[in-house]
RODO-2510 file (C-alpha; in nm, 4 decimals, decimal comma):
residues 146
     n   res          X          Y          Z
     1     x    -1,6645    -1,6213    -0,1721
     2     x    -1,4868    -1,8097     0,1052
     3     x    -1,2261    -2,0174     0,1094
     4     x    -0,8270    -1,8975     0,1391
     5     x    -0,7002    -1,5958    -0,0950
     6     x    -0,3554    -1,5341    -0,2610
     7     x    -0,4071    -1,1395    -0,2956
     8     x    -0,1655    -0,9421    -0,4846
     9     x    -0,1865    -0,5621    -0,5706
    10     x    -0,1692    -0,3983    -0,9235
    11     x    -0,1418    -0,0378    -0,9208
    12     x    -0,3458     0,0170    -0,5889
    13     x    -0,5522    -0,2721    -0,6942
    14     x    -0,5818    -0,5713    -0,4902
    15     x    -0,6625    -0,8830    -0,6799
    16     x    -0,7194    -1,2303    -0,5247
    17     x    -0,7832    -1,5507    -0,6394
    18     x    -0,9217    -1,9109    -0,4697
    19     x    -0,5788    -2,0801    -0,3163
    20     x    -0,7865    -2,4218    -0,4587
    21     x    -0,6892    -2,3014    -0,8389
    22     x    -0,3324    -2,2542    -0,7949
    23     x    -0,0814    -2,4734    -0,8896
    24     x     0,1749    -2,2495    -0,7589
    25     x     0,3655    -1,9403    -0,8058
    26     x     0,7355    -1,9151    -1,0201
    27     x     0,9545    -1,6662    -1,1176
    28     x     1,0594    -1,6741    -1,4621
    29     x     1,3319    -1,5191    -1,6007
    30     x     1,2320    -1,5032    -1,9737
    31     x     0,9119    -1,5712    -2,1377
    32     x     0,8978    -1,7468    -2,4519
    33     x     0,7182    -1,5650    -2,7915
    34     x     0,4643    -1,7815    -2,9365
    35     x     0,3377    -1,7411    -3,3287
    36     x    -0,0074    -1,5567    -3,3123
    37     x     0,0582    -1,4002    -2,9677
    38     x    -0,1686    -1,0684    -2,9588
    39     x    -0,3800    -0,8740    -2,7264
    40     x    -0,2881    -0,9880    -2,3659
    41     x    -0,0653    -1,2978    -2,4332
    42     x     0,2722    -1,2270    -2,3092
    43     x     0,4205    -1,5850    -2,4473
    44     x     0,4789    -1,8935    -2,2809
    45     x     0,6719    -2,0908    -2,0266
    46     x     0,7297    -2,4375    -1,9131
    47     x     0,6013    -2,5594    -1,6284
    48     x     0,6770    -2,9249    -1,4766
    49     x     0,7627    -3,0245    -1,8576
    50     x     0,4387    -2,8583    -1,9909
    51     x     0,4077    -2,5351    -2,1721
    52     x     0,1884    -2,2932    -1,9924
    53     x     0,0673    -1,9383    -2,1766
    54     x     0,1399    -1,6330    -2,0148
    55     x    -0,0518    -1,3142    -1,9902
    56     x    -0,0099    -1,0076    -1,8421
    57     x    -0,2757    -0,9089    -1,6301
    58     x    -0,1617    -0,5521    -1,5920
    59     x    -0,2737    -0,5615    -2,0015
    60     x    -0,5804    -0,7589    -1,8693
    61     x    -0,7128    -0,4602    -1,6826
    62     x    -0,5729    -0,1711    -1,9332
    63     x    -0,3071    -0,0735    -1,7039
    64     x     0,0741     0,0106    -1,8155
    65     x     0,3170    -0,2462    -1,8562
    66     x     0,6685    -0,2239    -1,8560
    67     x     0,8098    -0,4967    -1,6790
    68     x     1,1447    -0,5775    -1,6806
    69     x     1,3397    -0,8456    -1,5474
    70     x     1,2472    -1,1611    -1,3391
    71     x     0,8653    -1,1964    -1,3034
    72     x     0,6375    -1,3671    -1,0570
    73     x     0,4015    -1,5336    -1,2854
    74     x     0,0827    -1,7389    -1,0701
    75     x    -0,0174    -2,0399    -1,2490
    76     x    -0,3714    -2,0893    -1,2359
    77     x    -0,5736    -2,3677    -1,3388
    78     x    -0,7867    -2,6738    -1,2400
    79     x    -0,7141    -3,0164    -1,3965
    80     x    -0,5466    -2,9989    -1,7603
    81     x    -0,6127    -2,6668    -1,7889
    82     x    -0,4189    -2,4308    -1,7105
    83     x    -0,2776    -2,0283    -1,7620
    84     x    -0,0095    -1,8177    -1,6430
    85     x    -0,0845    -1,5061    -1,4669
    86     x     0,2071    -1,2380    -1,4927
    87     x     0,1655    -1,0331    -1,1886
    88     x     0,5611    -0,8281    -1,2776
    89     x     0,6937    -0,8035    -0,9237
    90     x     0,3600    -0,7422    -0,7100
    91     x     0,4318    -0,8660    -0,3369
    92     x     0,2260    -1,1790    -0,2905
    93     x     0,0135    -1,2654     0,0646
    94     x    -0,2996    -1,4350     0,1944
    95     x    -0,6453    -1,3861     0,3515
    96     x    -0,7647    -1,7305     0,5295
    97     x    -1,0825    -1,8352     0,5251
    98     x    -1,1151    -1,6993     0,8996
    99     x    -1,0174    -1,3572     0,8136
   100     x    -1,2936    -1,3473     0,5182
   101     x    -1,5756    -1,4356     0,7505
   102     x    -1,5950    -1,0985     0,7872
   103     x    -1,6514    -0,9006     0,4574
   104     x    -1,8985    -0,8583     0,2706
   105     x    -1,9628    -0,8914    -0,1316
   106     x    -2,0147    -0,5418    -0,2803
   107     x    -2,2200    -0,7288    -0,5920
   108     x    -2,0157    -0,6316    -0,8673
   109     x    -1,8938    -0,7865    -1,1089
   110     x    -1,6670    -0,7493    -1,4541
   111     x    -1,5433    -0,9233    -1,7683
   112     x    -1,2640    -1,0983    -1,4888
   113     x    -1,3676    -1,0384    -1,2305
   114     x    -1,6314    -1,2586    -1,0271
   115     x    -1,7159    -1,0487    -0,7248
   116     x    -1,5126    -0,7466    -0,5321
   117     x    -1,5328    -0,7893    -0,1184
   118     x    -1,5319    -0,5605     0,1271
   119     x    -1,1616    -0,6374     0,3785
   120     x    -1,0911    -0,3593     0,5773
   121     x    -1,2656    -0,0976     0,4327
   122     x    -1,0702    -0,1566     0,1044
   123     x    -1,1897    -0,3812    -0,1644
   124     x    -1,0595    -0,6878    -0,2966
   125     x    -1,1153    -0,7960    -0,6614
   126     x    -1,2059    -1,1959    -0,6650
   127     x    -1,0648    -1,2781    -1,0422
   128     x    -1,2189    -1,5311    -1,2664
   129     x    -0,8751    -1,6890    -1,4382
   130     x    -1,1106    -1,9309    -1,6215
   131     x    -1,2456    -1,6026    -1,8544
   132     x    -0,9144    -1,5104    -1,8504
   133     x    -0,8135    -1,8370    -1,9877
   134     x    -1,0721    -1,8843    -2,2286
   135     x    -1,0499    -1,5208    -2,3785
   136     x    -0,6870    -1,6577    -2,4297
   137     x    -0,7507    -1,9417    -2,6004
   138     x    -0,9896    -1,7476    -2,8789
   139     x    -0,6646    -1,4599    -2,8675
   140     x    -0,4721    -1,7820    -2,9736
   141     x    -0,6973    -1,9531    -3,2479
   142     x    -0,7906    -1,6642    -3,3996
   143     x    -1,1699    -1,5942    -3,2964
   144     x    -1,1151    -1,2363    -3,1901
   145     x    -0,9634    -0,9216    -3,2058
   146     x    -0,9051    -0,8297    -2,8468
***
């Protein structure tokens, strides 16, 4: 649970994720359709020569979606692999490690979602992009219907 946060808010919700699995945070223009895109998948971008898929999270978690325009899209990853998160125009800020020392895990947990904390009496939504990313990948070959 500790370490740095990038937090970002959809829709009242504030979502974070470790600052150790970002590889940064672009705004793209245009996203690309890809053949087979479904579900979640928004399309794809490139990113330092290498195609990244993009989803938006705001479909992730069943909320509406109507973005239009330039997007800030987190890319997310460790390694090789690696997914884009399309946060639309959510402002973008961080807890530090310091500040976290104080909250406390409320013990839930969800299909993304690894723990929510306690900051400030509001609560923070810890995402897991590697479900994210791997539901993707089965939305991409095929293996299910989401």
């Amino acid at each position: 649970m500790h370490g740095d946060k990038l937090v970002f808010n959809l829709y009242e919700r504030a979502l974070a994720l470790d600052t150790t699995d970002i590889f940064a945070v672009v705004e793209a223009k245009k996203v690309f359709f890809i053949p087979g895109q479904r579900g979640f998948v928004k399309g794809v971008i490139s990113f330092r020569g290498n195609p990244v898929t993009v989803v938006d999270l705001k479909r992730v978690f069943n909320l509406p979606s109507k973005n239009r325009g330039p997007s800030r899209i987190i890319i997310a990853g460790r390694a090789t692999r690696a997914i884009g998160l399309d946060v639309g125009k959510a402002s973008i800020s961080f807890l530090w490690d310091e500040d976290l020392k104080s909250t406390k895990s409320l013990q839930k947990k969800g299909r993304y979602i690894y723990d929510v904390i306690e900051y400030r009496n509001r609560p923070i939504y810890l995402l897991n992009w590697y479900a994210i990313f791997e539901e993707t990948v089965k939305i991409l070959s095929g293996s299910t219907t989401t």
